[in-house]
C-alpha positions as CSV (number, residue, x, y, z in Angstrom):
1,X,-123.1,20.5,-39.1
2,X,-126.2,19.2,-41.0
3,X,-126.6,22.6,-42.6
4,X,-122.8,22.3,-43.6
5,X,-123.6,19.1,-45.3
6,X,-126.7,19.7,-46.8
7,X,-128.9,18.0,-44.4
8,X,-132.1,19.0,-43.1
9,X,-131.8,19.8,-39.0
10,X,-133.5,17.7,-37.1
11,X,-133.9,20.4,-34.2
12,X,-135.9,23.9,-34.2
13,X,-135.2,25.9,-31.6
14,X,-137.8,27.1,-29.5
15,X,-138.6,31.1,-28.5
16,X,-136.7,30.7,-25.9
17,X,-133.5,29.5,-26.9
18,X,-133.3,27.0,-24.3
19,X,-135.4,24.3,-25.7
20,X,-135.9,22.4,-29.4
21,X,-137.8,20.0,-31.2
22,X,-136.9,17.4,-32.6
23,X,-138.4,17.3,-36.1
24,X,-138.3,13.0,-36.6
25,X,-138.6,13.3,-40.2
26,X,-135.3,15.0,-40.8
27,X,-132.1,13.3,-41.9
28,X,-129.9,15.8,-39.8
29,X,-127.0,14.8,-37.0
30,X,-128.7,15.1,-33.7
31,X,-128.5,13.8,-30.0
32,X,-129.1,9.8,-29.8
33,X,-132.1,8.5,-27.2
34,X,-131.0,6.8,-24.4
35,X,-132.1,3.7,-25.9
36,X,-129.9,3.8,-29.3
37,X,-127.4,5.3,-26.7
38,X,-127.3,2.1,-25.0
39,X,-127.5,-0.2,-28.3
40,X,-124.3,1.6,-29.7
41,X,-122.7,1.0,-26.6
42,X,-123.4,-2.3,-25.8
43,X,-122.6,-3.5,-29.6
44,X,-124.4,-7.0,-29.2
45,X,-122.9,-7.7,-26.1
46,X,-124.6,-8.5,-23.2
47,X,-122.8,-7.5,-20.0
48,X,-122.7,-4.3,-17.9
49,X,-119.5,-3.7,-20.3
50,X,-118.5,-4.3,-23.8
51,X,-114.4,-5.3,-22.5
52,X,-112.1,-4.6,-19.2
53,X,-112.9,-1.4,-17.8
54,X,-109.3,-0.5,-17.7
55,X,-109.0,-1.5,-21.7
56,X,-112.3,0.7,-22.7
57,X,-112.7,3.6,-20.1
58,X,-110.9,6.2,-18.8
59,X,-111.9,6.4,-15.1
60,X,-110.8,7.9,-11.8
61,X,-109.0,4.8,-11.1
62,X,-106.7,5.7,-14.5
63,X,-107.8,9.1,-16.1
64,X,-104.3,10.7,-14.2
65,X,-107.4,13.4,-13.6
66,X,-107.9,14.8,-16.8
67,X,-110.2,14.2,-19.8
68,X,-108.3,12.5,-22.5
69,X,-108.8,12.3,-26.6
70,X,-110.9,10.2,-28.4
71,X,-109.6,7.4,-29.1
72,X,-106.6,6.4,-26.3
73,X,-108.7,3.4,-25.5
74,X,-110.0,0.0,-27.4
75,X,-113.1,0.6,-29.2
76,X,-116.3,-1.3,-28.9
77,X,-117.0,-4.4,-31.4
78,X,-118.9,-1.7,-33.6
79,X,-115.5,0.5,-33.5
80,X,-117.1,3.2,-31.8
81,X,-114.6,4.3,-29.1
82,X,-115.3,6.1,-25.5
83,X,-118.7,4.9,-25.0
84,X,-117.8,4.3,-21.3
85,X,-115.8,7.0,-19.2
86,X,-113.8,10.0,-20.6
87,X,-116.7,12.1,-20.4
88,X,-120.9,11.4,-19.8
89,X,-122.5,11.7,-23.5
90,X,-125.9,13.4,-23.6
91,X,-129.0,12.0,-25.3
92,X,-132.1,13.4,-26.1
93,X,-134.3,12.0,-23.7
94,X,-136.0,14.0,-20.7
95,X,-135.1,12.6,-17.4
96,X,-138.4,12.9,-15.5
97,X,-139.6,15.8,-16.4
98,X,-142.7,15.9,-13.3
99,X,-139.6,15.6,-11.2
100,X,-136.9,17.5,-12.7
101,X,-138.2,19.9,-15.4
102,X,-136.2,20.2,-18.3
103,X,-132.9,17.9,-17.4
104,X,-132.1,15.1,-19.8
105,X,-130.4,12.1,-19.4
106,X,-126.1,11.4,-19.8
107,X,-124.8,8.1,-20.3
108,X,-121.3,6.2,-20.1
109,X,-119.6,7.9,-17.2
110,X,-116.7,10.3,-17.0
111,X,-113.1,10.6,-16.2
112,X,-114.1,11.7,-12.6
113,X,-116.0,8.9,-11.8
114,X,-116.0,6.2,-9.9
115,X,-115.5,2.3,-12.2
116,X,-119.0,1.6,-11.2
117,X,-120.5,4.5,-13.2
118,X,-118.8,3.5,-16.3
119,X,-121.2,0.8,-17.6
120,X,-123.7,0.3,-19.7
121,X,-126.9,0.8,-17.9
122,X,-125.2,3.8,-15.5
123,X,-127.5,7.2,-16.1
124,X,-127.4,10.6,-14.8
125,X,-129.0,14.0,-15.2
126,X,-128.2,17.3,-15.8
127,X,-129.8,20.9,-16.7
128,X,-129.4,21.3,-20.9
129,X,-127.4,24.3,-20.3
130,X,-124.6,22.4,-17.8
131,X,-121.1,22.7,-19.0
132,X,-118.4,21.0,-17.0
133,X,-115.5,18.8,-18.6
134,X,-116.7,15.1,-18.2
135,X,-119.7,16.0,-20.5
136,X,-120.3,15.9,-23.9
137,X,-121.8,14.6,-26.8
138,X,-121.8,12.3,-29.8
139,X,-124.2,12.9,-32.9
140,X,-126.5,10.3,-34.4
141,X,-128.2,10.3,-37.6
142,X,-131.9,8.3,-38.6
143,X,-130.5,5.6,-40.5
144,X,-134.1,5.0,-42.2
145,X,-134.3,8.3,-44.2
146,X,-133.0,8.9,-47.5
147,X,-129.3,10.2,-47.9
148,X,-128.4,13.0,-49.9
């Protein structure tokens, strides 16, 4: 995608295919860190969510069992939507890697989950290579660097 646009990457990937570096100084999309994670979500607001769960999050308790598109719930005062349930977003950030190894962290919750896992602080971990429906992703971009 930042190729596509004319962006320099902000990842190389490594020999082995399975890690990457993040180069800081590139203007490319990339992964968000669990702390810009957590600002997005929480869009100046203060509690352990940013409205009523069952207004912002699809959750076991309403999902019908099923991940659901973008957008089906109210968005966050920063109009970003599904930052809490639908599926766990992944962020840069290493878990613990002395513990661990090379998991990183998700954030938000998921469709499966029970309503205490979607909130704000909520974080869980997984291997890089995981693939399983209530995960995904959203892209970020260095908002300091100069655009094309």
């Amino acid at each position: 995608m930042s190729r596509r646009e004319g962006l320099t990457p902000a990842y190389h990937l490594c020999v082995d295919a399975e890690t990457a570096e993040w180069d800081t100084s590139a203007g490319g999309y990339r992964l968000p860190t669990e702390a810009e994670w957590e600002h997005a979500c929480r869009a100046g607001t203060a509690g352990p969510r940013y409205g009523q769960l069952d207004e912002v999050a699809w959750y076991q308790g309403n999902s019908d069992g099923r991940v659901h598109s973008v957008g089906g719930k109210q968005p966050n005062a920063w109009g970003l939507y599904d930052m809490l349930g639908n599926v766990w977003d992944w962020c840069w950030d290493v878990y613990d890697a002395e513990v661990y190894g090379a998991y990183r962290v998700l954030r938000g919750g998921g469709w499966a989950d029970e309503h205490w896992s979607c909130r704000a602080s909520v974080r869980r971990r997984s291997h890089p290579t995981f693939r399983i429906d209530d995960v995904g992703f959203r892209v970020a971009r260095s908002t300091s660097l100069p655009r094309p």
